[in-house]
mmCIF file of the C-alpha atoms, coordinates in Angstrom:
data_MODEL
# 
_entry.id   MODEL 
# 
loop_
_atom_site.group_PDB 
_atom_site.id 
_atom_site.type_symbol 
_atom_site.label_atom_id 
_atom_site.label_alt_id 
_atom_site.label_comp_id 
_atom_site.label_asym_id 
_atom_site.label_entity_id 
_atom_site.label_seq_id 
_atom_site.pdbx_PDB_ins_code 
_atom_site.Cartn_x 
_atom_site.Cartn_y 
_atom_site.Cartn_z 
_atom_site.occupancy 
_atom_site.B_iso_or_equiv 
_atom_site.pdbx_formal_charge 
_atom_site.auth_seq_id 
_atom_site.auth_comp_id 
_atom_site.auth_asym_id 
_atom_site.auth_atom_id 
_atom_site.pdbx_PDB_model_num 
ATOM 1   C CA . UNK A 1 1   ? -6.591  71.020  18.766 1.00 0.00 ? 1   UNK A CA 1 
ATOM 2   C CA . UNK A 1 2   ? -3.217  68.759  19.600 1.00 0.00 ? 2   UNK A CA 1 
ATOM 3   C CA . UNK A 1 3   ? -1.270  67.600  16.722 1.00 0.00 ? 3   UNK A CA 1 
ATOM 4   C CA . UNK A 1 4   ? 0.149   63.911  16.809 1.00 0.00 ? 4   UNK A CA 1 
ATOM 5   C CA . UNK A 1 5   ? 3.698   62.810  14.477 1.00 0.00 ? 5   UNK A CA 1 
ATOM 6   C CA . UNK A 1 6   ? 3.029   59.665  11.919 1.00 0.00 ? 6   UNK A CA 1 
ATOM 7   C CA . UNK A 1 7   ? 6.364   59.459  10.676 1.00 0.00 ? 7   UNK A CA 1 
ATOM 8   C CA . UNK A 1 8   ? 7.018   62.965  9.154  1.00 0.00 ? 8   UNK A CA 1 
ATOM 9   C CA . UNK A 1 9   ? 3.330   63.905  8.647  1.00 0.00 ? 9   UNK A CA 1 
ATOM 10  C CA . UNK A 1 10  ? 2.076   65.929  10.874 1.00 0.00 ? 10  UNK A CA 1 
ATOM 11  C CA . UNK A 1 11  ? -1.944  64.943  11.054 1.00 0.00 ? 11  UNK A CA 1 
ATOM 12  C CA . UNK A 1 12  ? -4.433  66.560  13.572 1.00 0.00 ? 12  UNK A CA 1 
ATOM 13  C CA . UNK A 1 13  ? -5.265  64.464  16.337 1.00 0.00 ? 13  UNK A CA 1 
ATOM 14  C CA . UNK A 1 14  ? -8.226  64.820  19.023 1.00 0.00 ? 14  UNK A CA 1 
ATOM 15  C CA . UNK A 1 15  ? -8.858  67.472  20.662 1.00 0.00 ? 15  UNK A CA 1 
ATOM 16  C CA . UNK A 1 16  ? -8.615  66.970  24.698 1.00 0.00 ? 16  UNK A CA 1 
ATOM 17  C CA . UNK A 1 17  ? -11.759 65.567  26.448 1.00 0.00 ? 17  UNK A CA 1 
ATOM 18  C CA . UNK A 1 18  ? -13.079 65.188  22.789 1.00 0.00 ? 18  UNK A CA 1 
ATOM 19  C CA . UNK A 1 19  ? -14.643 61.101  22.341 1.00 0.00 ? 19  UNK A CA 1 
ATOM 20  C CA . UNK A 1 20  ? -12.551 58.783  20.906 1.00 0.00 ? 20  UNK A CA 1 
ATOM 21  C CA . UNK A 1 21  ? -14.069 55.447  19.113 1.00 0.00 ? 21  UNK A CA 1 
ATOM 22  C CA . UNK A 1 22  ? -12.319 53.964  22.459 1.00 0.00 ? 22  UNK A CA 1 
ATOM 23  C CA . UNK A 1 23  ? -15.040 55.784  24.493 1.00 0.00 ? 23  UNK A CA 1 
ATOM 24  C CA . UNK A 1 24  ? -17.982 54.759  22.739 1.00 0.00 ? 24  UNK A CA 1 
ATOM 25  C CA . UNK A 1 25  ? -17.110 51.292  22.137 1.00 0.00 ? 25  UNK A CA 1 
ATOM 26  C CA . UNK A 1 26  ? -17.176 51.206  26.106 1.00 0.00 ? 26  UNK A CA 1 
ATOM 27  C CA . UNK A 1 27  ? -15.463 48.590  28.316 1.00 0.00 ? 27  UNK A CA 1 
ATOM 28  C CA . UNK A 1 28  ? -13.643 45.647  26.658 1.00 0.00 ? 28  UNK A CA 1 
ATOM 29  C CA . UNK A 1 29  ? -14.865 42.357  26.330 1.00 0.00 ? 29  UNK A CA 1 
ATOM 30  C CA . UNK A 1 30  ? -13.945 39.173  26.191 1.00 0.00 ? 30  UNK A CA 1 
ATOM 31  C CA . UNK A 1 31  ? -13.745 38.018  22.285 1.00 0.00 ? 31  UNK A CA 1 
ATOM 32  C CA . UNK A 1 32  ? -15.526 34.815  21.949 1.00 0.00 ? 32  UNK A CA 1 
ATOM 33  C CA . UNK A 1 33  ? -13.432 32.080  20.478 1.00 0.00 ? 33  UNK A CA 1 
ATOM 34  C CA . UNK A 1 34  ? -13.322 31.396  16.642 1.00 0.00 ? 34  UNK A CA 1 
ATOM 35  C CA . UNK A 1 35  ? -13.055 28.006  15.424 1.00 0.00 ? 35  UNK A CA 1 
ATOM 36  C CA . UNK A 1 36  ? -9.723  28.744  14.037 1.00 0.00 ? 36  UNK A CA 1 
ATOM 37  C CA . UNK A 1 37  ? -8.286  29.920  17.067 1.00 0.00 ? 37  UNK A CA 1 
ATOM 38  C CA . UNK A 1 38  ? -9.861  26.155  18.669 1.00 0.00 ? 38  UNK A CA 1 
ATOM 39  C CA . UNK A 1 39  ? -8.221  24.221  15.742 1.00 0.00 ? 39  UNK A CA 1 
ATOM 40  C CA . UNK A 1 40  ? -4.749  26.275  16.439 1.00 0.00 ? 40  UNK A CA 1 
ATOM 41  C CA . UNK A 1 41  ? -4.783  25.323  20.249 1.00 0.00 ? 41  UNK A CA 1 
ATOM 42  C CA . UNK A 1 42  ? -5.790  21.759  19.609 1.00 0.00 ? 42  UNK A CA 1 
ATOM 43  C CA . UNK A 1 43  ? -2.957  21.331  17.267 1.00 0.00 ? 43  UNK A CA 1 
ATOM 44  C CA . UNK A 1 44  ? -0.457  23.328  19.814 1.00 0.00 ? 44  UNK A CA 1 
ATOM 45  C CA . UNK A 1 45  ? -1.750  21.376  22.631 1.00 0.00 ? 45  UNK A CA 1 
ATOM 46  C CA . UNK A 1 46  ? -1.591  17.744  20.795 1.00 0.00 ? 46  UNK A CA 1 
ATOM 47  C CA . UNK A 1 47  ? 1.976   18.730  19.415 1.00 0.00 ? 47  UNK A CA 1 
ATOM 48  C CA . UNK A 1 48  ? 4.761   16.171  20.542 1.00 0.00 ? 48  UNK A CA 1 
ATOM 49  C CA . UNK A 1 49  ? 6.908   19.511  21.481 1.00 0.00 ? 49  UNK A CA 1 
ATOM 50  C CA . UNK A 1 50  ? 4.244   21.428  23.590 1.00 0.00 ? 50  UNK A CA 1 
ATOM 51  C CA . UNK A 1 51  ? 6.231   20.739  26.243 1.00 0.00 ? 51  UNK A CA 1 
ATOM 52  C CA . UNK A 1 52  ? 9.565   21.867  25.446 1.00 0.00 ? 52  UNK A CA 1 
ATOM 53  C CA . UNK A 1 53  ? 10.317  24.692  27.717 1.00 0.00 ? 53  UNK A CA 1 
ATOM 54  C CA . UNK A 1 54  ? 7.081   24.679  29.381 1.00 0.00 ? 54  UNK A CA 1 
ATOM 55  C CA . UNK A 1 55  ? 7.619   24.271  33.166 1.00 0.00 ? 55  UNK A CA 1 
ATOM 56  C CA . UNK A 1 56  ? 5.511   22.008  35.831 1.00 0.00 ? 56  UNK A CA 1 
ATOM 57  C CA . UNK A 1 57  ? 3.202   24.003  37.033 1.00 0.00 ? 57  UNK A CA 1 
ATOM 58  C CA . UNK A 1 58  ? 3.227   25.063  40.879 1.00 0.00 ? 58  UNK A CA 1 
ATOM 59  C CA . UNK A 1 59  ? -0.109  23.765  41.399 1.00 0.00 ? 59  UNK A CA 1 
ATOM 60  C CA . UNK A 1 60  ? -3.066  22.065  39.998 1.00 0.00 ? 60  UNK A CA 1 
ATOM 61  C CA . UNK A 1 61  ? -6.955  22.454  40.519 1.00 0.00 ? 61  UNK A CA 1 
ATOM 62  C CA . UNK A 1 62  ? -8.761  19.333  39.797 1.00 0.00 ? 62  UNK A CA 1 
ATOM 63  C CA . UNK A 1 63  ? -12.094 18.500  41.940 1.00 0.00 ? 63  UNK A CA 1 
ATOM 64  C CA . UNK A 1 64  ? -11.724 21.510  43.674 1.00 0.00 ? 64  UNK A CA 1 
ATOM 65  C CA . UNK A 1 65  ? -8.976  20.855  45.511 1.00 0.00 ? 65  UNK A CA 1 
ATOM 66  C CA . UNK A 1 66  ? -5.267  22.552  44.880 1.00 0.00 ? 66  UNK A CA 1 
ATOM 67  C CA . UNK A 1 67  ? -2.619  19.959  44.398 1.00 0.00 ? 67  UNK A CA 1 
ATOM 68  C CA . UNK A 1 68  ? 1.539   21.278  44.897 1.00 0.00 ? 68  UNK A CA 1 
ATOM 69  C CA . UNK A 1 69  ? 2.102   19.544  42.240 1.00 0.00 ? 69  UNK A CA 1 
ATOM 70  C CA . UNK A 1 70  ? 5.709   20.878  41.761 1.00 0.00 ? 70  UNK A CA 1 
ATOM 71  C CA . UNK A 1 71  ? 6.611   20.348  45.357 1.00 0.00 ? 71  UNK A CA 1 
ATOM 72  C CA . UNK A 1 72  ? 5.371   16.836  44.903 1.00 0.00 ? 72  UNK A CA 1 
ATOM 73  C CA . UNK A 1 73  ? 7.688   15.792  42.014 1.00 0.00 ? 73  UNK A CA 1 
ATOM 74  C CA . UNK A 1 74  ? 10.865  17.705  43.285 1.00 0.00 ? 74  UNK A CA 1 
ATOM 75  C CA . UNK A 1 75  ? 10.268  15.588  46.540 1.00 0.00 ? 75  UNK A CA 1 
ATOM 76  C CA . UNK A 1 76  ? 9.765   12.453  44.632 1.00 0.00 ? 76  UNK A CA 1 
ATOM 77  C CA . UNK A 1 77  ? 12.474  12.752  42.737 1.00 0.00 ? 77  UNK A CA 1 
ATOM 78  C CA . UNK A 1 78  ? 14.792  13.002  45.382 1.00 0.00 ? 78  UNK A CA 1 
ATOM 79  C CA . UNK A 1 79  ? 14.043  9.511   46.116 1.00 0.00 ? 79  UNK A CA 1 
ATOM 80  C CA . UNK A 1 80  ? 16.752  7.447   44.876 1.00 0.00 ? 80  UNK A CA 1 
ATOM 81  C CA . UNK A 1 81  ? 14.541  4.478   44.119 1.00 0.00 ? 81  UNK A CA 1 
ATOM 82  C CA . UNK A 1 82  ? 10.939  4.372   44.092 1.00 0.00 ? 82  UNK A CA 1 
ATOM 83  C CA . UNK A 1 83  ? 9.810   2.115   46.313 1.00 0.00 ? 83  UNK A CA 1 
ATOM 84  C CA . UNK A 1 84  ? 6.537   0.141   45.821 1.00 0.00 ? 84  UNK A CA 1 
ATOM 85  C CA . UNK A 1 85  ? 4.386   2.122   48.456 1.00 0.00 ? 85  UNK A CA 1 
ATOM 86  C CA . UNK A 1 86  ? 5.641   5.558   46.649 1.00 0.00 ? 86  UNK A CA 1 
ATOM 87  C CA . UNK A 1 87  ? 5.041   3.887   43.024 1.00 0.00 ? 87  UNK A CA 1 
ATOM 88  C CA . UNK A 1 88  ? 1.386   3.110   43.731 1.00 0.00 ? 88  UNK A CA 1 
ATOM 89  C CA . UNK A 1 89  ? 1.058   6.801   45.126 1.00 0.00 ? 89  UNK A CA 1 
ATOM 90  C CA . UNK A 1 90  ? 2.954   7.944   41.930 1.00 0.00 ? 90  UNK A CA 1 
ATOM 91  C CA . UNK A 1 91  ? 0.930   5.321   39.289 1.00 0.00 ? 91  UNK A CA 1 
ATOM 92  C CA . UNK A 1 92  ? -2.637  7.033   41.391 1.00 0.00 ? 92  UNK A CA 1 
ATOM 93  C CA . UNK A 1 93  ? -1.193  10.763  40.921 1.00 0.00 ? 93  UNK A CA 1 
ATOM 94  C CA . UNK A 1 94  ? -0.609  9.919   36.983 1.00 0.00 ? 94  UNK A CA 1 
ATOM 95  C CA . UNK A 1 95  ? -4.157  8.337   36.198 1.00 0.00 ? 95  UNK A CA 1 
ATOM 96  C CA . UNK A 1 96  ? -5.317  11.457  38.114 1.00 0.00 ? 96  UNK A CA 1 
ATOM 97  C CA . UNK A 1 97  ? -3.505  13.575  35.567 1.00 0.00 ? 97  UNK A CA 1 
ATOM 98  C CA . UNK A 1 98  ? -4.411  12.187  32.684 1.00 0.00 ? 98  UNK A CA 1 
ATOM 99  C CA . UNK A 1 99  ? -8.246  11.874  33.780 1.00 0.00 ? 99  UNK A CA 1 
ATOM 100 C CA . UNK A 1 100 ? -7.636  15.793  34.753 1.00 0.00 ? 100 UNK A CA 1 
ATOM 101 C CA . UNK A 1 101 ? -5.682  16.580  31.373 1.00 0.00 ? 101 UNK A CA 1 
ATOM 102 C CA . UNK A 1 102 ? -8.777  14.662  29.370 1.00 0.00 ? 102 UNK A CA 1 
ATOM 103 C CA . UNK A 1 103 ? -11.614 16.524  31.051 1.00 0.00 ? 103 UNK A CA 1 
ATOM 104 C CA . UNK A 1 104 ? -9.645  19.921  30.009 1.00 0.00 ? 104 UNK A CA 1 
ATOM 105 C CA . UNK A 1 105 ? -9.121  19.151  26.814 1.00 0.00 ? 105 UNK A CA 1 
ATOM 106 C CA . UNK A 1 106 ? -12.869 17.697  26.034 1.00 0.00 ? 106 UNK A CA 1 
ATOM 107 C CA . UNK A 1 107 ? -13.276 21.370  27.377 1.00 0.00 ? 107 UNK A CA 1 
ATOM 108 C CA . UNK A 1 108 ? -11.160 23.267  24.815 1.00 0.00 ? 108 UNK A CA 1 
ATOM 109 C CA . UNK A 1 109 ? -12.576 20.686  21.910 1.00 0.00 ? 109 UNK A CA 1 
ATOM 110 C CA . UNK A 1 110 ? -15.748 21.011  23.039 1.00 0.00 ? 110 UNK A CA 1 
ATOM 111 C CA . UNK A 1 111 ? -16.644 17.523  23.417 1.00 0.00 ? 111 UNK A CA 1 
ATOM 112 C CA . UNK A 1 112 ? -17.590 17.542  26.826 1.00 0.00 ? 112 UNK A CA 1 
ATOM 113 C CA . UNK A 1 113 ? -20.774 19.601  26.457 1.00 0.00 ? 113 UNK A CA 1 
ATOM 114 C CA . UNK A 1 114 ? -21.887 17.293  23.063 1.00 0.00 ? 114 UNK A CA 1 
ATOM 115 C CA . UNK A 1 115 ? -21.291 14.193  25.721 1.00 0.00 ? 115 UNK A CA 1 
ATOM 116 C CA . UNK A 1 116 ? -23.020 15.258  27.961 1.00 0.00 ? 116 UNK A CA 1 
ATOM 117 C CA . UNK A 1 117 ? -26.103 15.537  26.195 1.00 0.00 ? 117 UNK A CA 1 
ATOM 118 C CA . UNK A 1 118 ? -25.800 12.159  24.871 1.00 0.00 ? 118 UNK A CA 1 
ATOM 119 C CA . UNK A 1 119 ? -26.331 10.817  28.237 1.00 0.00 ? 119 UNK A CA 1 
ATOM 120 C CA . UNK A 1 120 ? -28.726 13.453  29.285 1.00 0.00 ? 120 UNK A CA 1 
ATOM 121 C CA . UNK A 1 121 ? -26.638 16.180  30.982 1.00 0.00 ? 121 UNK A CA 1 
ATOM 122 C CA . UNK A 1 122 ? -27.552 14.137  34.198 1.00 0.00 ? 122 UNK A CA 1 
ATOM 123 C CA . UNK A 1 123 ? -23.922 15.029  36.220 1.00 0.00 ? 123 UNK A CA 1 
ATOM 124 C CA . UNK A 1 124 ? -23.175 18.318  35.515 1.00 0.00 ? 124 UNK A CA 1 
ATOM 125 C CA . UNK A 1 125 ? -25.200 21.372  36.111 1.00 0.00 ? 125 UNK A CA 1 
ATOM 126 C CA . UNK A 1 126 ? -26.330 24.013  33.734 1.00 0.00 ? 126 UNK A CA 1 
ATOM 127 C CA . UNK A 1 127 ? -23.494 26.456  34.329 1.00 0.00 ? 127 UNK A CA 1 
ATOM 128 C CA . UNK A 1 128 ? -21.307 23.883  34.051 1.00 0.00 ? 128 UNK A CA 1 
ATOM 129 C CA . UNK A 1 129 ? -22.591 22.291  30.720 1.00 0.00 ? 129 UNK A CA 1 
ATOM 130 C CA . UNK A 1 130 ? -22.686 26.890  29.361 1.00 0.00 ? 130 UNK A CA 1 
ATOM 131 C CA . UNK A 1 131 ? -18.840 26.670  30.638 1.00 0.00 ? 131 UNK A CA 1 
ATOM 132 C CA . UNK A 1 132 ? -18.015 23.545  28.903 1.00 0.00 ? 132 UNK A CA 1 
ATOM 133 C CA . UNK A 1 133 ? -19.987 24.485  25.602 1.00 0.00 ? 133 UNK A CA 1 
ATOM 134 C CA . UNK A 1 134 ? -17.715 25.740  22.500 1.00 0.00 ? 134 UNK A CA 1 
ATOM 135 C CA . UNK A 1 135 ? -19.341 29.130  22.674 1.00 0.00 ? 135 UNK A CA 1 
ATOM 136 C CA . UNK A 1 136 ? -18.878 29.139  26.761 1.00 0.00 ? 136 UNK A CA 1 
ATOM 137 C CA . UNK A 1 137 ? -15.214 30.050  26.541 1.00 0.00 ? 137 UNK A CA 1 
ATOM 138 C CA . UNK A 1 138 ? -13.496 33.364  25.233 1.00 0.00 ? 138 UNK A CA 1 
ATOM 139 C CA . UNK A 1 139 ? -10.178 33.587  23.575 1.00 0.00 ? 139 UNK A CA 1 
ATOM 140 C CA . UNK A 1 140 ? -8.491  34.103  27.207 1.00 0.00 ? 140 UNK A CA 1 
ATOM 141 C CA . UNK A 1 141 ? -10.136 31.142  28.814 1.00 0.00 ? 141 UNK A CA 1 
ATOM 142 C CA . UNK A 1 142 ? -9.328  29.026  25.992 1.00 0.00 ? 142 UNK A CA 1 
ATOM 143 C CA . UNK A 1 143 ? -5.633  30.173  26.119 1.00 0.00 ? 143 UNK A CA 1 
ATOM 144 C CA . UNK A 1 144 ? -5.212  29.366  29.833 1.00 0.00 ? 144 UNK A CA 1 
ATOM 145 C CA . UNK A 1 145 ? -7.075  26.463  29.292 1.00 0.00 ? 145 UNK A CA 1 
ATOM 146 C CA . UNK A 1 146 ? -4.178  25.409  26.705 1.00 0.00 ? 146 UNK A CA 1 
ATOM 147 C CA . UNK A 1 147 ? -1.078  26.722  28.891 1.00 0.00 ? 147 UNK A CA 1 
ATOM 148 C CA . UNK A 1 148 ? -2.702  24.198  31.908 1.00 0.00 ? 148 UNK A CA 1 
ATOM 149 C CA . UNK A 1 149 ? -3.144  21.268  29.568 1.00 0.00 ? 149 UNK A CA 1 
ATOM 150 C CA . UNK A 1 150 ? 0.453   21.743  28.118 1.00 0.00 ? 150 UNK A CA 1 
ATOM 151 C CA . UNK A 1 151 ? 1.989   21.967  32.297 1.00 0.00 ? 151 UNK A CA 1 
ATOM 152 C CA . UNK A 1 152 ? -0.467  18.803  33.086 1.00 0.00 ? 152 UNK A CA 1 
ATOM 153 C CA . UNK A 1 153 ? 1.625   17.027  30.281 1.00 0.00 ? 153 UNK A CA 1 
ATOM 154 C CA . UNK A 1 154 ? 4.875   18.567  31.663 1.00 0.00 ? 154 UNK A CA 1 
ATOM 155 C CA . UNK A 1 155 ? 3.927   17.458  35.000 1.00 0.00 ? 155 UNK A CA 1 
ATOM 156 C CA . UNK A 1 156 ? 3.490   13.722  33.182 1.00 0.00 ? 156 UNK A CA 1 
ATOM 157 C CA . UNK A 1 157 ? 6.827   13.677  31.463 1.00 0.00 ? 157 UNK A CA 1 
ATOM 158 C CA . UNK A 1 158 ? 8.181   14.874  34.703 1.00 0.00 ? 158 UNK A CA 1 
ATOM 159 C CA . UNK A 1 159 ? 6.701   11.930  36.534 1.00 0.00 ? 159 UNK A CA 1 
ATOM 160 C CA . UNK A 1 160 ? 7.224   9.657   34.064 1.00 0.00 ? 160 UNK A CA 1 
ATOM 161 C CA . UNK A 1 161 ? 11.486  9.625   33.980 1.00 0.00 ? 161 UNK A CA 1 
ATOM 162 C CA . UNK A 1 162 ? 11.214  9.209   37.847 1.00 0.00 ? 162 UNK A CA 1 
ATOM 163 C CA . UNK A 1 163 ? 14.031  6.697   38.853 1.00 0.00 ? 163 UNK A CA 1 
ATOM 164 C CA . UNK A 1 164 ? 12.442  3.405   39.501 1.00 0.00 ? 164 UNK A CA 1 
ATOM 165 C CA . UNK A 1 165 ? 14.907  -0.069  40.498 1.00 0.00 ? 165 UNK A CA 1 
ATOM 166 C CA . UNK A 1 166 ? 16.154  -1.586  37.380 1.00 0.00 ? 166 UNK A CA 1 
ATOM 167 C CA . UNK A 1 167 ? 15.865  -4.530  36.690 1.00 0.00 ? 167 UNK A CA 1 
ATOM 168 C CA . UNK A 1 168 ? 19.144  -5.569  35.785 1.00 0.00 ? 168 UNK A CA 1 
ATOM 169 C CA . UNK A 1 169 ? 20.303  -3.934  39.421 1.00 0.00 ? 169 UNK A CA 1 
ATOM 170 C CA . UNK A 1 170 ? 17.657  -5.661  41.281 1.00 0.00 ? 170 UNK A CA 1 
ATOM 171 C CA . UNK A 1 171 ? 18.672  -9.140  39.807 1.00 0.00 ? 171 UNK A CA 1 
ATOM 172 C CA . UNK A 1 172 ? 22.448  -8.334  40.368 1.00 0.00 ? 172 UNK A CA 1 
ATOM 173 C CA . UNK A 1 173 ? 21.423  -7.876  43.891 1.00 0.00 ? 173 UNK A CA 1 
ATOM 174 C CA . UNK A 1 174 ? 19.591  -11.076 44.234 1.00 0.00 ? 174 UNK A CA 1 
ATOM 175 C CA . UNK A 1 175 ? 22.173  -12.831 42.718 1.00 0.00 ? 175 UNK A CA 1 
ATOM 176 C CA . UNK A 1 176 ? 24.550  -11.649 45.374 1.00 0.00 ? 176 UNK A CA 1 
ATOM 177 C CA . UNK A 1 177 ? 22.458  -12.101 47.735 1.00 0.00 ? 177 UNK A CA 1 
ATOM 178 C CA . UNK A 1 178 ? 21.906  -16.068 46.863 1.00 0.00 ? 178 UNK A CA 1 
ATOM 179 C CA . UNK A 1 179 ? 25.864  -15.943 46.758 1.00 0.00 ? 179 UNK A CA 1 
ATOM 180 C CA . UNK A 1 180 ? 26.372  -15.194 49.836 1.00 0.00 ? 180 UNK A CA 1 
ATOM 181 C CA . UNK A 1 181 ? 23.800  -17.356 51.170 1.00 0.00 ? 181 UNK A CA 1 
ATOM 182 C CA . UNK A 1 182 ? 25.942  -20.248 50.117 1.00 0.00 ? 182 UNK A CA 1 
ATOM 183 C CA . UNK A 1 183 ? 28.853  -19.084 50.975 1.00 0.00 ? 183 UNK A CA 1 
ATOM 184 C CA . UNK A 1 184 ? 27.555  -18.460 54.222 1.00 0.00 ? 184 UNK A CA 1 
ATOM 185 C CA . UNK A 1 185 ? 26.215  -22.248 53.943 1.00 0.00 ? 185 UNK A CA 1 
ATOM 186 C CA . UNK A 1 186 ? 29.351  -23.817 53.255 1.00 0.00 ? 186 UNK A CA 1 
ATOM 187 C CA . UNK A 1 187 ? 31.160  -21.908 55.696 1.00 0.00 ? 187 UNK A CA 1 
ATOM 188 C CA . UNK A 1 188 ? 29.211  -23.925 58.212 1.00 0.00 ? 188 UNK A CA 1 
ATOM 189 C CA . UNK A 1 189 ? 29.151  -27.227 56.809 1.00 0.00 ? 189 UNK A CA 1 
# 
């Protein structure tokens, strides 16, 4: 028999090979998730400082298809201005977002399984409507699920203080502009 230290007890520990309550409880699963651990992700997801320190995420899953999301804002905000072609692309990329931050979060609340059979479950398959279900997701899914919602919302600050022309600059310029079409005018006349 091998002896273990707890502080300056010696106490008999197991004997090698000998079970432990590790070996019979057998490979660990995943803990489902308790309401109060729901109610404590809500509230950490629907704080106004989930984001603070949380970074944009790399990339983004939604439909399937994996988005560089990252890339896509460091490249946008390089732009100087925004220009109107860009700021449709960037207003389509945020109502994406917020669609794809929604559907997550009537995952982690649960919703989306109890609306779903309001309308009769018709567009989304059984696994789907198991995986969206309160019971469907374990404490680790629910986590993740959290952590993704909070870097969809970083993404959406990030995108939000993108430089677009102010105002006040783009009338100053018009002004000019105007200016020195009369000036131009009255140089000929």
């Amino acid at each position: 028999m091998t002896s273990r230290v707890d502080g300056d007890r010696r106490s008999p520990g197991p004997a090698e090979g000998a079970p432990t309550a590790a070996h019979f409880r057998g490979a660990a699963q995943p803990t489902d998730m308790d309401e109060s651990l729901r109610e404590e992700l809500l509230e950490r997801v629907n704080s106004r400082t989930a984001t603070v320190g949380a970074s944009v995420p790399d990339t983004v899953t939604i439909d399937g298809v994996e988005l560089d999301l990252s890339e896509f804002i460091v490249e946008t905000r390089a732009i100087e201005t925004v220009p109107p072609a860009v700021d449709r692309k960037l207003a389509s990329v945020k109502t994406t977002l917020r669609e794809e931050r929604r559907r997550r979060l009537d995952r982690l609340e649960g919703a989306a399984d109890a609306a779903e059979a309001g309308d009769g479950g018709a567009s989304q398959t059984g696994e789907e409507n198991r995986a969206a279900a309160p019971d469907g997701l374990d404490r680790e899914d629910a986590e993740r699920l959290a952590d993704e919602i909070i870097g969809i919302d970083r993404a959406l600050n990030a995108l939000e203080t993108i430089r677009h022309p102010d105002f006040a600059d783009e009338h100053r310029s018009a002004t000019l502009d105007g200016h020195e079409r009369w000036l131009a005018f009255v140089d000929e006349v």
